[in-house]
C-alpha positions as YAML, in Angstrom:
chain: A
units: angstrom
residues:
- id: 1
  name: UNK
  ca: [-28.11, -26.19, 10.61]
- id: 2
  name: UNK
  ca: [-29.19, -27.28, 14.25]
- id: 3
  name: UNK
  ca: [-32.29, -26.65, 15.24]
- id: 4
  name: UNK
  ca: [-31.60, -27.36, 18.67]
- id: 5
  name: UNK
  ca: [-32.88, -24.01, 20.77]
- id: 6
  name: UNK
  ca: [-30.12, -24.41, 23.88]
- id: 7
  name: UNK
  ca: [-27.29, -26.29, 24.37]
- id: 8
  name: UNK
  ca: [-27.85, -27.67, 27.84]
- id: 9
  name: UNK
  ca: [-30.19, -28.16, 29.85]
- id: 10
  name: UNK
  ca: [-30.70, -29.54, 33.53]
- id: 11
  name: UNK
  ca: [-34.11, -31.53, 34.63]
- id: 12
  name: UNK
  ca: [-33.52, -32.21, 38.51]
- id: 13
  name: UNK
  ca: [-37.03, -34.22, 39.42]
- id: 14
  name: UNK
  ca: [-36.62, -37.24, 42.45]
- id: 15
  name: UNK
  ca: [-38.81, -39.76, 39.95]
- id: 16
  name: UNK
  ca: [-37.25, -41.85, 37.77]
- id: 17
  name: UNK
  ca: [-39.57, -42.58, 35.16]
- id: 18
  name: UNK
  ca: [-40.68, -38.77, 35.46]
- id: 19
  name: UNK
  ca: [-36.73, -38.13, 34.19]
- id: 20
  name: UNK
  ca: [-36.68, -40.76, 31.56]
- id: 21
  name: UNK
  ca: [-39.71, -39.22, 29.83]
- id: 22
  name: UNK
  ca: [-39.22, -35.61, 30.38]
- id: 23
  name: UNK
  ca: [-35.61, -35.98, 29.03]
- id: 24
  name: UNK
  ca: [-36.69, -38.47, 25.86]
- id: 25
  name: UNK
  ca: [-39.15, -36.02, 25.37]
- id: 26
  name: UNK
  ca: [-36.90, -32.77, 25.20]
- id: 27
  name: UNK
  ca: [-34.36, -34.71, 23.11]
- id: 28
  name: UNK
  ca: [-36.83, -36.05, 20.86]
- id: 29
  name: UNK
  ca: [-37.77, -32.80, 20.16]
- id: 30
  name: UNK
  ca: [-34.56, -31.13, 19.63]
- id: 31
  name: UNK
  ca: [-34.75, -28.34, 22.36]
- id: 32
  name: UNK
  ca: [-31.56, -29.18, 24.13]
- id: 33
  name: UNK
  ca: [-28.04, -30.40, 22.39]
- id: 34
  name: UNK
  ca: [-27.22, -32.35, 25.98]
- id: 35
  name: UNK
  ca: [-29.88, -32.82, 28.77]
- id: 36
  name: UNK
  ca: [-28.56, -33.77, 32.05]
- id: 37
  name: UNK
  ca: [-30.58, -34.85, 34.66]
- id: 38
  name: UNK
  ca: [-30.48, -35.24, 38.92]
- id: 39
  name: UNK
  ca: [-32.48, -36.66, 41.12]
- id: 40
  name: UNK
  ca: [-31.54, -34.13, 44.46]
- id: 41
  name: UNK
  ca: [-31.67, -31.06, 44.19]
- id: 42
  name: UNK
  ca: [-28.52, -31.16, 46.22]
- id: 43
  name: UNK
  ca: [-26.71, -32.37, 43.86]
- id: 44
  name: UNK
  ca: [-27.95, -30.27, 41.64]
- id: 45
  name: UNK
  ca: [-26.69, -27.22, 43.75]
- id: 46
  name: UNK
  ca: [-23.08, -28.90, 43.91]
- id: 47
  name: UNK
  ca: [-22.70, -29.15, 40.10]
- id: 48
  name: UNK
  ca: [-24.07, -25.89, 39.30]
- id: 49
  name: UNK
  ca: [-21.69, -24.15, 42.29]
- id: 50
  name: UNK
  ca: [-18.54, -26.11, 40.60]
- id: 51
  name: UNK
  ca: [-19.20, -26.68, 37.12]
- id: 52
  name: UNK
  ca: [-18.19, -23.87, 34.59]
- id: 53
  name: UNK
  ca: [-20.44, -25.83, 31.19]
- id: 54
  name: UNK
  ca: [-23.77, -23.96, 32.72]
- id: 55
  name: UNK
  ca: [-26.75, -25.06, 31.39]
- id: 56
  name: UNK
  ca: [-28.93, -22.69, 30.01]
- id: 57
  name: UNK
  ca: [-32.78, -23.67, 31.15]
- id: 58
  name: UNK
  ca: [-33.59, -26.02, 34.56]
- id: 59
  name: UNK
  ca: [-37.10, -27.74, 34.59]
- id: 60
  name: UNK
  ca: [-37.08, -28.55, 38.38]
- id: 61
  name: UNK
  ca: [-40.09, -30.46, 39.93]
- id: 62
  name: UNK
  ca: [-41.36, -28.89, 43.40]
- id: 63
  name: UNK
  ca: [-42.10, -31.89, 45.37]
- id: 64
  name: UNK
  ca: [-39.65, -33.93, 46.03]
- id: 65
  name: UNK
  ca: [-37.91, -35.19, 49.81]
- id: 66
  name: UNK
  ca: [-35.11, -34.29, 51.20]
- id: 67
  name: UNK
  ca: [-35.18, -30.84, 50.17]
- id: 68
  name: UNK
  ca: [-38.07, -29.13, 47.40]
- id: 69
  name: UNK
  ca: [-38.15, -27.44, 44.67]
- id: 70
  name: UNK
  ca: [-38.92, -24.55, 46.68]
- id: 71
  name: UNK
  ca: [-35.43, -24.66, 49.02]
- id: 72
  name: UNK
  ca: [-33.57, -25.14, 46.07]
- id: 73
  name: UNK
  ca: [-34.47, -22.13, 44.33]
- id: 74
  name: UNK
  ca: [-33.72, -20.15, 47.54]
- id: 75
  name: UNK
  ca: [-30.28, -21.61, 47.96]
- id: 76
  name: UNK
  ca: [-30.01, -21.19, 44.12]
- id: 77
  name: UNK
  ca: [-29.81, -17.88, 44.93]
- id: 78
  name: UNK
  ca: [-27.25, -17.15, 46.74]
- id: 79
  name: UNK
  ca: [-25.18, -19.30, 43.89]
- id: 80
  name: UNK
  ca: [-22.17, -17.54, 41.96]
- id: 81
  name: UNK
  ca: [-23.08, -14.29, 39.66]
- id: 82
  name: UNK
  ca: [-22.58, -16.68, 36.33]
- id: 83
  name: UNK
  ca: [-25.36, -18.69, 37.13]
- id: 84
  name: UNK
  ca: [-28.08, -16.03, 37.38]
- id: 85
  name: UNK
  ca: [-28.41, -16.05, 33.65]
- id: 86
  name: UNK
  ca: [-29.71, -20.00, 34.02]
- id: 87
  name: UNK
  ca: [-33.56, -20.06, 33.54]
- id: 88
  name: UNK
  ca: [-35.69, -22.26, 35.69]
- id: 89
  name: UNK
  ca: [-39.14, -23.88, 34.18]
- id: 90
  name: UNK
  ca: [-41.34, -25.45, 37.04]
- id: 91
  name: UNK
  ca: [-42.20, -28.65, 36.11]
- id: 92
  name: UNK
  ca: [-44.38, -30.30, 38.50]
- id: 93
  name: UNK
  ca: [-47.56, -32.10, 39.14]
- id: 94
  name: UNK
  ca: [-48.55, -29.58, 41.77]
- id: 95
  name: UNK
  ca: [-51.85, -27.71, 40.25]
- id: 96
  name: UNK
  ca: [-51.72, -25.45, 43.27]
- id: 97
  name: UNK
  ca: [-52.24, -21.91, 42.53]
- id: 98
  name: UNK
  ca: [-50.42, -20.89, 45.78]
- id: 99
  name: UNK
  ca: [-47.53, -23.09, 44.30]
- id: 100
  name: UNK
  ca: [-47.71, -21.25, 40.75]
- id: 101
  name: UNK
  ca: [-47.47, -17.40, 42.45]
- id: 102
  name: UNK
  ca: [-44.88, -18.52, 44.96]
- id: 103
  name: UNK
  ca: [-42.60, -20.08, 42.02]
- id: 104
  name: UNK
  ca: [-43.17, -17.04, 39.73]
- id: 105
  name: UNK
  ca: [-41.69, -14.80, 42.15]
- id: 106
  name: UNK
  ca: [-38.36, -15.94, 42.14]
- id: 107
  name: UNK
  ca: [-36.45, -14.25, 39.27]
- id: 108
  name: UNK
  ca: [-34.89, -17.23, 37.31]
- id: 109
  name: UNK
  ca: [-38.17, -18.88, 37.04]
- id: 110
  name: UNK
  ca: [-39.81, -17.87, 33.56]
- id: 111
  name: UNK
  ca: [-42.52, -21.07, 33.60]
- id: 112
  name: UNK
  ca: [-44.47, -23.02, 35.71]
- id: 113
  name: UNK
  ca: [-45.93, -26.23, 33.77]
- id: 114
  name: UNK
  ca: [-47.97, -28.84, 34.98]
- id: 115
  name: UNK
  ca: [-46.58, -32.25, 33.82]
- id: 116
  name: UNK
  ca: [-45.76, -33.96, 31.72]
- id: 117
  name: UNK
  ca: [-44.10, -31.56, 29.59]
- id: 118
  name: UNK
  ca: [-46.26, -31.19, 26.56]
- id: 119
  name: UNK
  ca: [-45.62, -30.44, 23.03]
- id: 120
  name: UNK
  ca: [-47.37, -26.61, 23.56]
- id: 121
  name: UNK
  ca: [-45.64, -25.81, 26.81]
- id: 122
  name: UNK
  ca: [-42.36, -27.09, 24.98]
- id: 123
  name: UNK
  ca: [-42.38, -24.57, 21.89]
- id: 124
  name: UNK
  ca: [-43.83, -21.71, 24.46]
- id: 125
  name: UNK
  ca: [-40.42, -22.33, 25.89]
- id: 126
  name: UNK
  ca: [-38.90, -22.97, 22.88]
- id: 127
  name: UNK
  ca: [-40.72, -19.44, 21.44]
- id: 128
  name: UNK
  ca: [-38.65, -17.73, 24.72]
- id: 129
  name: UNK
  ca: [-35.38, -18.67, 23.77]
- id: 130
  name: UNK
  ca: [-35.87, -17.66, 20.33]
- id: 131
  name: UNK
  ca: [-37.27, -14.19, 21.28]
- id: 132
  name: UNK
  ca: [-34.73, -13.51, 24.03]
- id: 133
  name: UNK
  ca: [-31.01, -13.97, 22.88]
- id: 134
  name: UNK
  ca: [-30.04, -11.78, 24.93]
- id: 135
  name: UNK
  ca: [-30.75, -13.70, 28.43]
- id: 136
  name: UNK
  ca: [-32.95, -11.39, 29.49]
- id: 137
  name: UNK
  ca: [-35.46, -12.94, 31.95]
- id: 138
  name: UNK
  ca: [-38.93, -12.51, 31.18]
- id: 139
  name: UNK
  ca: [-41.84, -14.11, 32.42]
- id: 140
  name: UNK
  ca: [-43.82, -16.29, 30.43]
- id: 141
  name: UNK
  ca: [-46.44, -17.12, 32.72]
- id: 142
  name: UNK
  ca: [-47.51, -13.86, 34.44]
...
């Protein structure tokens, strides 16, 4: 049996070696089957607006150029219907509690974690998953 808890998921962060170890780390530990990862948030936006293989969790970072974390989960959005059942975890090295609320209020976003992505924050997210099959979106970080 896998004990994988989604199939796919996206990390979008504009660091490289943040990406290398965030992804090693969620493959190493079996949460996602496939991890794909960006480096614009733009980008990001284009392949979740054509793709149909949705992943089912996004850890997006918050400070990045170009365009944040922040503008991407506005225009994320106003993306199609299908894509409302994603889940976004924060993932960022912002410790700003202005940061935290503001995330939190957007309605895909069920985490906001400091990095790097730790073994605890990893099966808190893992623990979601396993207690919401259903997709319902539920805060873990109030």
């Amino acid at each position: 049996m896998d004990s994988t808890k989604v199939r796919l998921a996206v990390l979008i962060d504009d660091n490289d070696i943040d990406l290398f170890v965030q992804k090693r780390f969620i493959e190493i530990n079996r949460f996602a089957g496939q991890v794909i990862t960006f480096r614009s948030p733009l980008e990001a936006l284009d392949y979740l607006s054509r793709e149909k293989d949705l992943p089912e969790i996004i850890f997006l970072d918050l400070n990045m150029p170009v365009m944040d974390g922040f503008e991407f989960l506005e225009r994320f959005e106003t993306l199609p219907q299908q894509t409302q059942l994603i889940k976004i975890v924060v993932l960022t090295s912002s410790s700003s509690g202005a940061d935290r609320e503001r995330a939190i209020r957007f309605s895909n976003v069920i985490d906001f974690i400091s990095k790097p992505l730790g073994a605890n924050s990893l099966e808190r997210v893992k623990a979601y998953f396993e207690t919401n099959p259903d997709k319902e979106t539920v805060k873990i970080v109030k």
